[in-house]
N, CA, C and O atoms as a Tripos MOL2 file, in Angstrom:
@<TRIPOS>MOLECULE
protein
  208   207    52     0     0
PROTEIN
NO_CHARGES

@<TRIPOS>ATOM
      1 N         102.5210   58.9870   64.6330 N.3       1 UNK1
      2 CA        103.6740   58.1380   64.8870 C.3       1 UNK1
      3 C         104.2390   58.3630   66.2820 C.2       1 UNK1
      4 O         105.1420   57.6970   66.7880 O.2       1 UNK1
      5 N         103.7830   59.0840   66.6760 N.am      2 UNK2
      6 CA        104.4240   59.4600   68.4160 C.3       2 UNK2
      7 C         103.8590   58.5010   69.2410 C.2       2 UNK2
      8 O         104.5060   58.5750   70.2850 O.2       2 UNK2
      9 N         103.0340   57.6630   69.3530 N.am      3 UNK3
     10 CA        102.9560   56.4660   70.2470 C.3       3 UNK3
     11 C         103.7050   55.7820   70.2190 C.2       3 UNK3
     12 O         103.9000   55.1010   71.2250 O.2       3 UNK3
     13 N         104.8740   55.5280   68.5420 N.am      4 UNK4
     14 CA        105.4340   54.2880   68.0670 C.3       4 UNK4
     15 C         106.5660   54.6740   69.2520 C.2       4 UNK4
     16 O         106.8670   53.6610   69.8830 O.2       4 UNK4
     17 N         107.3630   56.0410   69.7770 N.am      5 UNK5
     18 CA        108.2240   55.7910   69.9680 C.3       5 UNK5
     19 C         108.0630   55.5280   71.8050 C.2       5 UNK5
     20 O         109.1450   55.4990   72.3920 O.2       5 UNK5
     21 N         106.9420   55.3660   72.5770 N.am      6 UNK6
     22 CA        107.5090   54.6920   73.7560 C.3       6 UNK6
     23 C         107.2570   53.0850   73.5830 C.2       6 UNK6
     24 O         107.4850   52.1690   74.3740 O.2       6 UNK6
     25 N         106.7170   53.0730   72.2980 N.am      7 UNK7
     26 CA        106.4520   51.1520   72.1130 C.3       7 UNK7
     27 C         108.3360   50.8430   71.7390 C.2       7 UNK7
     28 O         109.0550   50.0940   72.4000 O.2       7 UNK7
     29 N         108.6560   51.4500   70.8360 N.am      8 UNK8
     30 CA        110.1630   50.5760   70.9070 C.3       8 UNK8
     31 C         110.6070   51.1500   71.8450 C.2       8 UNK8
     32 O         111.5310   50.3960   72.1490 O.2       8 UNK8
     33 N         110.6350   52.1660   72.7330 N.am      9 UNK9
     34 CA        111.5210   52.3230   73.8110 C.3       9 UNK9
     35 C         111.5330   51.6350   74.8050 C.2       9 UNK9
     36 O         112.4820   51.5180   75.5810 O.2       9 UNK9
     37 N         110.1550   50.9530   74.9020 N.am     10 UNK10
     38 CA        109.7370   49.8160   75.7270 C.3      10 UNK10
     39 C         110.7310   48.4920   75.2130 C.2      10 UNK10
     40 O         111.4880   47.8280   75.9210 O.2      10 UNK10
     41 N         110.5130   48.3750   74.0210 N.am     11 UNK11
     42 CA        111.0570   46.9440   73.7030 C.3      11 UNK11
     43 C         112.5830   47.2390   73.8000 C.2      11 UNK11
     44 O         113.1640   46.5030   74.5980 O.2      11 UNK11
     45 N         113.4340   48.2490   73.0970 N.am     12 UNK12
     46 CA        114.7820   48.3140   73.3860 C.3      12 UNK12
     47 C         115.1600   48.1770   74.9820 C.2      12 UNK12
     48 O         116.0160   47.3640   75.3320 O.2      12 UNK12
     49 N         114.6670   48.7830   75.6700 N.am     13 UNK13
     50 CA        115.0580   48.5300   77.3090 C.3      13 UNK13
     51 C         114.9900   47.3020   77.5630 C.2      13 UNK13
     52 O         115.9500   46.6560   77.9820 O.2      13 UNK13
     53 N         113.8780   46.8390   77.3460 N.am     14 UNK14
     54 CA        113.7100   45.5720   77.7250 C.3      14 UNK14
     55 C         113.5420   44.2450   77.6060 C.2      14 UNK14
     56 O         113.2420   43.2710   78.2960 O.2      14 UNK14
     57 N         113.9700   44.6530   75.9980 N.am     15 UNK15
     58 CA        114.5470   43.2520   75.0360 C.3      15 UNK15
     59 C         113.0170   42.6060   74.6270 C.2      15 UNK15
     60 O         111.9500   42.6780   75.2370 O.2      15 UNK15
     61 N         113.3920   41.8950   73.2380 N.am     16 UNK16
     62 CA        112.4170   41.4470   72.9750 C.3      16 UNK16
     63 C         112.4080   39.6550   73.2060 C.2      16 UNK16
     64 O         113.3120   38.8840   72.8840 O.2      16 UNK16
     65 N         111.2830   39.3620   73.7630 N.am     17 UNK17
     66 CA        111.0430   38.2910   74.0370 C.3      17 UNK17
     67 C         111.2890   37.2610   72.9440 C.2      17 UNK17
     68 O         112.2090   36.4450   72.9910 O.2      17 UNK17
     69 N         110.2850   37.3680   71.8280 N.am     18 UNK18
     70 CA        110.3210   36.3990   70.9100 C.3      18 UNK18
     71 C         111.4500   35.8050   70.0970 C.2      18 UNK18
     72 O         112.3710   36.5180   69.6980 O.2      18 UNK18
     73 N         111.4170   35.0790   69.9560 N.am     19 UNK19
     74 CA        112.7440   33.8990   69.5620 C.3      19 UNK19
     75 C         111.9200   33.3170   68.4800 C.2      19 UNK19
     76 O         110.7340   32.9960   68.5530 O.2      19 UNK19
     77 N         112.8380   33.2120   67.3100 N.am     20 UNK20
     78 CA        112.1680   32.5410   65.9970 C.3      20 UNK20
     79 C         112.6390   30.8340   66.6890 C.2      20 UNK20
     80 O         111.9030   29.9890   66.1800 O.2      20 UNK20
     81 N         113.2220   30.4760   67.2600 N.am     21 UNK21
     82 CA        113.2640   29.2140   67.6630 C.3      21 UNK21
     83 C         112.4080   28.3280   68.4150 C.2      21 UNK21
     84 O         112.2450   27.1090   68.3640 O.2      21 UNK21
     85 N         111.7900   29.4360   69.2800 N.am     22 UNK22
     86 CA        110.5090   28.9710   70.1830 C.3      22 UNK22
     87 C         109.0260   28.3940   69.7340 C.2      22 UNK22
     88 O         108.2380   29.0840   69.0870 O.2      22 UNK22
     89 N         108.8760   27.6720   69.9610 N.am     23 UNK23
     90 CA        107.6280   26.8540   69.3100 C.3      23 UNK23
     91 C         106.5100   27.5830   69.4490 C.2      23 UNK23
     92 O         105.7170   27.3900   68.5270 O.2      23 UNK23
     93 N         106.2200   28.2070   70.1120 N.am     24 UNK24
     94 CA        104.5750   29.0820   70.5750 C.3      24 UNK24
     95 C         105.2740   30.5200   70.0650 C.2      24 UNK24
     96 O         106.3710   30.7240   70.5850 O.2      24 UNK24
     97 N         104.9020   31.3440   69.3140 N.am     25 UNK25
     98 CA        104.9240   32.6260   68.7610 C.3      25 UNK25
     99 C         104.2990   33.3310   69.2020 C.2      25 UNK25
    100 O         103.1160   32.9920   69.2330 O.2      25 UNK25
    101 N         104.6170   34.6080   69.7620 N.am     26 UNK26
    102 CA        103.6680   35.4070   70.1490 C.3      26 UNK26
    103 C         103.8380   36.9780   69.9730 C.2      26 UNK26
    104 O         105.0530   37.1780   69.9850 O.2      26 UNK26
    105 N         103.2980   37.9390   69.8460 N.am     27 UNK27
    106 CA        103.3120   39.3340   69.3250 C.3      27 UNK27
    107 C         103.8600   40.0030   70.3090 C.2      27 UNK27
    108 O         103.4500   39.8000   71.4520 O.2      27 UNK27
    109 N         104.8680   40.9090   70.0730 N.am     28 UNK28
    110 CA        105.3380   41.9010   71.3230 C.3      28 UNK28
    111 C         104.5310   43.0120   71.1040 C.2      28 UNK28
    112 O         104.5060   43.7040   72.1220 O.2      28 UNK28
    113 N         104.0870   43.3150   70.5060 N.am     29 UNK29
    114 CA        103.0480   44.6020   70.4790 C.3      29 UNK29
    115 C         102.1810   44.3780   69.2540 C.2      29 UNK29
    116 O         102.4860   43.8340   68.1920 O.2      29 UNK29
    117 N         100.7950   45.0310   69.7180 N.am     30 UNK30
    118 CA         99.6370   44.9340   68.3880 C.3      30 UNK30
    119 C          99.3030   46.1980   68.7280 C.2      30 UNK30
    120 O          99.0420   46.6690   69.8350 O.2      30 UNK30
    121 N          99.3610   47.0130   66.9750 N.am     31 UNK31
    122 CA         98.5870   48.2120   67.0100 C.3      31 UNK31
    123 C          97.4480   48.0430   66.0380 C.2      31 UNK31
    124 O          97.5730   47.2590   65.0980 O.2      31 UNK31
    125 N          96.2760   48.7830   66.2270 N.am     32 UNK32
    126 CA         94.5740   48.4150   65.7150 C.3      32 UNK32
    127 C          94.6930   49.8830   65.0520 C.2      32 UNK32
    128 O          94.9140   50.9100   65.6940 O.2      32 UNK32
    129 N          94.4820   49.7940   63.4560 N.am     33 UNK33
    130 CA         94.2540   50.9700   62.9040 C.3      33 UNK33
    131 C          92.9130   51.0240   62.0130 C.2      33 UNK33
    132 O          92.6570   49.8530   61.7340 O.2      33 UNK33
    133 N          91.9200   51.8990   61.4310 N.am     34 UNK34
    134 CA         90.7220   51.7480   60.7310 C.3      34 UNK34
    135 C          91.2050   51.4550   58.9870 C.2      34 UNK34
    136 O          90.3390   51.5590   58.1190 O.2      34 UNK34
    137 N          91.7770   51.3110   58.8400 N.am     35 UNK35
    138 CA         92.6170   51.3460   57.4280 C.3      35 UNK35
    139 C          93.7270   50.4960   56.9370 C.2      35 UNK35
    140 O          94.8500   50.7900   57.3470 O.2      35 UNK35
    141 N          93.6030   49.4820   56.1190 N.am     36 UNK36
    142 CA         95.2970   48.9480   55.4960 C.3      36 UNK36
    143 C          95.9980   50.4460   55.4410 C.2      36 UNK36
    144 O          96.7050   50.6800   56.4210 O.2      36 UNK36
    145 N          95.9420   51.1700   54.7600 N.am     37 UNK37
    146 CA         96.6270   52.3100   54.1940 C.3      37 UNK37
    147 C          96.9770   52.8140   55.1950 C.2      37 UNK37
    148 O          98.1100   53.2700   55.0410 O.2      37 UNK37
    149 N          96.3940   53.0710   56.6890 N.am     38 UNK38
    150 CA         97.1770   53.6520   57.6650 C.3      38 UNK38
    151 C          97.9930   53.0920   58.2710 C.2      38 UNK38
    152 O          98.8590   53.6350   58.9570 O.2      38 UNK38
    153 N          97.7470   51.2490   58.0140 N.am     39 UNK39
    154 CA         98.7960   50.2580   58.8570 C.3      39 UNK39
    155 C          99.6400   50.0180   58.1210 C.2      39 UNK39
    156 O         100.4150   49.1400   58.4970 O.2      39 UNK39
    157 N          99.9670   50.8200   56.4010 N.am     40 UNK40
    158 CA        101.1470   50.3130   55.7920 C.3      40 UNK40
    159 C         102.3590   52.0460   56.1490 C.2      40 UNK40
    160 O         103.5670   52.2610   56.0480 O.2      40 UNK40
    161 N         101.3560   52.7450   56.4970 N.am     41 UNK41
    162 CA        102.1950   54.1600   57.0470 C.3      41 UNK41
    163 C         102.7760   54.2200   58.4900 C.2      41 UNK41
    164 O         103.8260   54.7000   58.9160 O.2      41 UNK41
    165 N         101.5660   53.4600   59.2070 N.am     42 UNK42
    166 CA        102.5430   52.9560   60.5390 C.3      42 UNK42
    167 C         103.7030   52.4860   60.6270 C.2      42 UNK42
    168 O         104.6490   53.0220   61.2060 O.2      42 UNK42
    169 N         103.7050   51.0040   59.8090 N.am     43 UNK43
    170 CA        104.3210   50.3010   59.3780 C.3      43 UNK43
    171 C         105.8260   50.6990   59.1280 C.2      43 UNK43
    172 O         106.8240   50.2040   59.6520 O.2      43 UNK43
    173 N         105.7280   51.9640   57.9710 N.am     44 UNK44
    174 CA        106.9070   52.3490   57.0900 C.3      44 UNK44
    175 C         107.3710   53.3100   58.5810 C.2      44 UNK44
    176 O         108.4530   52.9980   59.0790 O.2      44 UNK44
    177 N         106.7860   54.1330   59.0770 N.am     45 UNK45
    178 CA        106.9940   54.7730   60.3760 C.3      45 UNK45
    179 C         107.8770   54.3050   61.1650 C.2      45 UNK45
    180 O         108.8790   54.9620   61.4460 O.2      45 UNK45
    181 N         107.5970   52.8220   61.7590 N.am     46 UNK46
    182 CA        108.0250   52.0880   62.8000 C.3      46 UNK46
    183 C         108.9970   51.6940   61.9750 C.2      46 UNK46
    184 O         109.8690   51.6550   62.8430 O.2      46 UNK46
    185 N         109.5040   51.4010   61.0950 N.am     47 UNK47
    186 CA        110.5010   50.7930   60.2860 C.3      47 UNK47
    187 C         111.7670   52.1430   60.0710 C.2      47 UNK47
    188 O         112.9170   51.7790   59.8270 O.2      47 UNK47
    189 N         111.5760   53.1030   60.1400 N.am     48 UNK48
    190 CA        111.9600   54.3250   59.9460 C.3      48 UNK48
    191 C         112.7910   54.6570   61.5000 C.2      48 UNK48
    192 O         114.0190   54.7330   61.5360 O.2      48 UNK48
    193 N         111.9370   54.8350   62.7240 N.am     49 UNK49
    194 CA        112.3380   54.3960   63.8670 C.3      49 UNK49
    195 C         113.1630   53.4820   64.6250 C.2      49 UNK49
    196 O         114.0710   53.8380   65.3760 O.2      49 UNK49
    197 N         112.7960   52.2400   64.3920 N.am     50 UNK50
    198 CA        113.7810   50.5770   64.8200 C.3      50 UNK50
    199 C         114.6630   50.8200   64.2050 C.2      50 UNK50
    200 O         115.6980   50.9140   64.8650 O.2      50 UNK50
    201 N         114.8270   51.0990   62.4110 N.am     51 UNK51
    202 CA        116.3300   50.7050   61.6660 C.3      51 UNK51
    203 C         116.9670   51.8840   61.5320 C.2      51 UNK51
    204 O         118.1080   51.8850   61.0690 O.2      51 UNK51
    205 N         116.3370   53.0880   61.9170 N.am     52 UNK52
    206 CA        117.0270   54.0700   61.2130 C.3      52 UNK52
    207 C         117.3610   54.7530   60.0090 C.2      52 UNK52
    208 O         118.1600   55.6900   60.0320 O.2      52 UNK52
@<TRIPOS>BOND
     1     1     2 1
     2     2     3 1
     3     3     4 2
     4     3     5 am
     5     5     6 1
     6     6     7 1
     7     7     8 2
     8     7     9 am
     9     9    10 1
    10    10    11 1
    11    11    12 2
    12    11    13 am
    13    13    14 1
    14    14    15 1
    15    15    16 2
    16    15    17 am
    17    17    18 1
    18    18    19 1
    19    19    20 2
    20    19    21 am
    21    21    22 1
    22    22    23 1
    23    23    24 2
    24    23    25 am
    25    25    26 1
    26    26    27 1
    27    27    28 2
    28    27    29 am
    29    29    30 1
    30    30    31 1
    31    31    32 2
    32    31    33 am
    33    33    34 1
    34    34    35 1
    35    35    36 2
    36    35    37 am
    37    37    38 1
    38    38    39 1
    39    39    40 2
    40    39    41 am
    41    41    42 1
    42    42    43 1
    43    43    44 2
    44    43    45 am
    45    45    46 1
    46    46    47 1
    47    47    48 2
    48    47    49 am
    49    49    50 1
    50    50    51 1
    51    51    52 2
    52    51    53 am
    53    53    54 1
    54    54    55 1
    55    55    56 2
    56    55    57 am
    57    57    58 1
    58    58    59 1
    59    59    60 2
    60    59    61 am
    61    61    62 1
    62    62    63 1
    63    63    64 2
    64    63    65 am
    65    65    66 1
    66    66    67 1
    67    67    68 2
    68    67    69 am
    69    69    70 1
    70    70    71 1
    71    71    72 2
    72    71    73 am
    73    73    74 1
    74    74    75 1
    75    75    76 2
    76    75    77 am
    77    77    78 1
    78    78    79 1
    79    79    80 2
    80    79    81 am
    81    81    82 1
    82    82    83 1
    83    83    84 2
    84    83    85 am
    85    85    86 1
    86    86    87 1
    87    87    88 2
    88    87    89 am
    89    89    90 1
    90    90    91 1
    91    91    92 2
    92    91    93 am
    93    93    94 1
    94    94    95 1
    95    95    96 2
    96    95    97 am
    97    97    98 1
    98    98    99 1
    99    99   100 2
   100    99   101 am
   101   101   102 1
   102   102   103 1
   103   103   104 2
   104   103   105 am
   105   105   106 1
   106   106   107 1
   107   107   108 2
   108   107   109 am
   109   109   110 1
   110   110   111 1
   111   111   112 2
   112   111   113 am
   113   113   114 1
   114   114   115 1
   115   115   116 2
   116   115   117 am
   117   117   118 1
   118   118   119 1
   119   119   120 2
   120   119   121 am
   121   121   122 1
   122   122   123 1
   123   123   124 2
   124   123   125 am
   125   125   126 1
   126   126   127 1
   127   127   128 2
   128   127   129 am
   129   129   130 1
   130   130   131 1
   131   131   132 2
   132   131   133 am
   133   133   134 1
   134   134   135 1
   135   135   136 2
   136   135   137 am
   137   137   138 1
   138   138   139 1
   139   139   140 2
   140   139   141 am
   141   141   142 1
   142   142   143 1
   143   143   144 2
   144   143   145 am
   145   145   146 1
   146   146   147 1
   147   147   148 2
   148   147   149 am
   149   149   150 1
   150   150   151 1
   151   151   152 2
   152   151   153 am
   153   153   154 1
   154   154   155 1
   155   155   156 2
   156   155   157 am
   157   157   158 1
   158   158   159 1
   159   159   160 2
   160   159   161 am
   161   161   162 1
   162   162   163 1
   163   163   164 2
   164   163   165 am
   165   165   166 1
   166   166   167 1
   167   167   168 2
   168   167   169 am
   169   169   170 1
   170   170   171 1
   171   171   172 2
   172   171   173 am
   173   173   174 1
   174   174   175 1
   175   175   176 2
   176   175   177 am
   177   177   178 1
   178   178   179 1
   179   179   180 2
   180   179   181 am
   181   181   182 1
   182   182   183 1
   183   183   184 2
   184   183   185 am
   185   185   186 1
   186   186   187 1
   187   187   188 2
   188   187   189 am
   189   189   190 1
   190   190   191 1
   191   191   192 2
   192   191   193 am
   193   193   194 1
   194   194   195 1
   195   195   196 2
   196   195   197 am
   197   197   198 1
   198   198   199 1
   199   199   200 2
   200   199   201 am
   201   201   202 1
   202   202   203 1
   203   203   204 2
   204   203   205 am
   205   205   206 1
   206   206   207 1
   207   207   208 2
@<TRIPOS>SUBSTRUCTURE
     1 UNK1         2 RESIDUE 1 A UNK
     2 UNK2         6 RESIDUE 1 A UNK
     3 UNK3        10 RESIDUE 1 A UNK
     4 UNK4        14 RESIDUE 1 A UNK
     5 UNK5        18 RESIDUE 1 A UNK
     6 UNK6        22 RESIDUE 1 A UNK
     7 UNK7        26 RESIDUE 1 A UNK
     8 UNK8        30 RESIDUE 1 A UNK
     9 UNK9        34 RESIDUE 1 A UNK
    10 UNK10       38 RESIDUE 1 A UNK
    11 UNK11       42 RESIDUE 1 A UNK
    12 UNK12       46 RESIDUE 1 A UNK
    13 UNK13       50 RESIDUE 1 A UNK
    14 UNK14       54 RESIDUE 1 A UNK
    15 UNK15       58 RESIDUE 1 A UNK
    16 UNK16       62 RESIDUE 1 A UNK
    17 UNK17       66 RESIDUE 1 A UNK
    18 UNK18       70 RESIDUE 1 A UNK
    19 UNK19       74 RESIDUE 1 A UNK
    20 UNK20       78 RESIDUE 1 A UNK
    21 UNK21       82 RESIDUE 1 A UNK
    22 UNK22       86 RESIDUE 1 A UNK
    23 UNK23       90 RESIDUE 1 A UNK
    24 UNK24       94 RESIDUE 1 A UNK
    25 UNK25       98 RESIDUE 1 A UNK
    26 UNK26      102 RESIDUE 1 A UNK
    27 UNK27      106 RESIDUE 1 A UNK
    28 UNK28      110 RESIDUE 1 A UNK
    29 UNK29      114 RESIDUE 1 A UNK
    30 UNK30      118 RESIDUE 1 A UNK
    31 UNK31      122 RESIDUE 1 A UNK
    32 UNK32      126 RESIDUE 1 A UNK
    33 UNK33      130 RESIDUE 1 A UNK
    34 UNK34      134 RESIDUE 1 A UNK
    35 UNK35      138 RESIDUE 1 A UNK
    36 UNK36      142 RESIDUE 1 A UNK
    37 UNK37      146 RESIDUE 1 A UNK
    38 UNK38      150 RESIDUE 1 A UNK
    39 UNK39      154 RESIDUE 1 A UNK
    40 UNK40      158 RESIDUE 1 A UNK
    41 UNK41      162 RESIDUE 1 A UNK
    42 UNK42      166 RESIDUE 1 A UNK
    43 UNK43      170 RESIDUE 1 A UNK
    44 UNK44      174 RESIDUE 1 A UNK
    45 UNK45      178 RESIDUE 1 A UNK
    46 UNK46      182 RESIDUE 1 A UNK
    47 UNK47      186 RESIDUE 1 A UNK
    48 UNK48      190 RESIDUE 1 A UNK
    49 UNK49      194 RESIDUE 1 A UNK
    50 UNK50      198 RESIDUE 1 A UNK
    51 UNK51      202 RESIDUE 1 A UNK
    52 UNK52      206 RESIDUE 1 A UNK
């Protein structure tokens, strides 16, 4: 989980782009894991991090 935290430190500084209003959607960050099971622990990780 220690990569997760310069990815939101990136996005808190510098705001996130995407707008649910904007017609073209696009990803502020993609992480590539070998496993669902490791991308639902990332997942809960990064969620743990952003909300607190």
């Amino acid at each position: 989980a220690a990569f997760l935290l310069p990815i939101l430190a990136h996005m808190m500084r510098d705001g996130i782009t995407a707008s649910r209003f904007k017609e073209l959607q696009e990803p502020e960050c993609i992480i590539v894991a070998p496993t669902r099971e490791l991308i639902n622990q990332i997942y809960l990780e990064a969620r743990k991090f952003s909300f607190g």
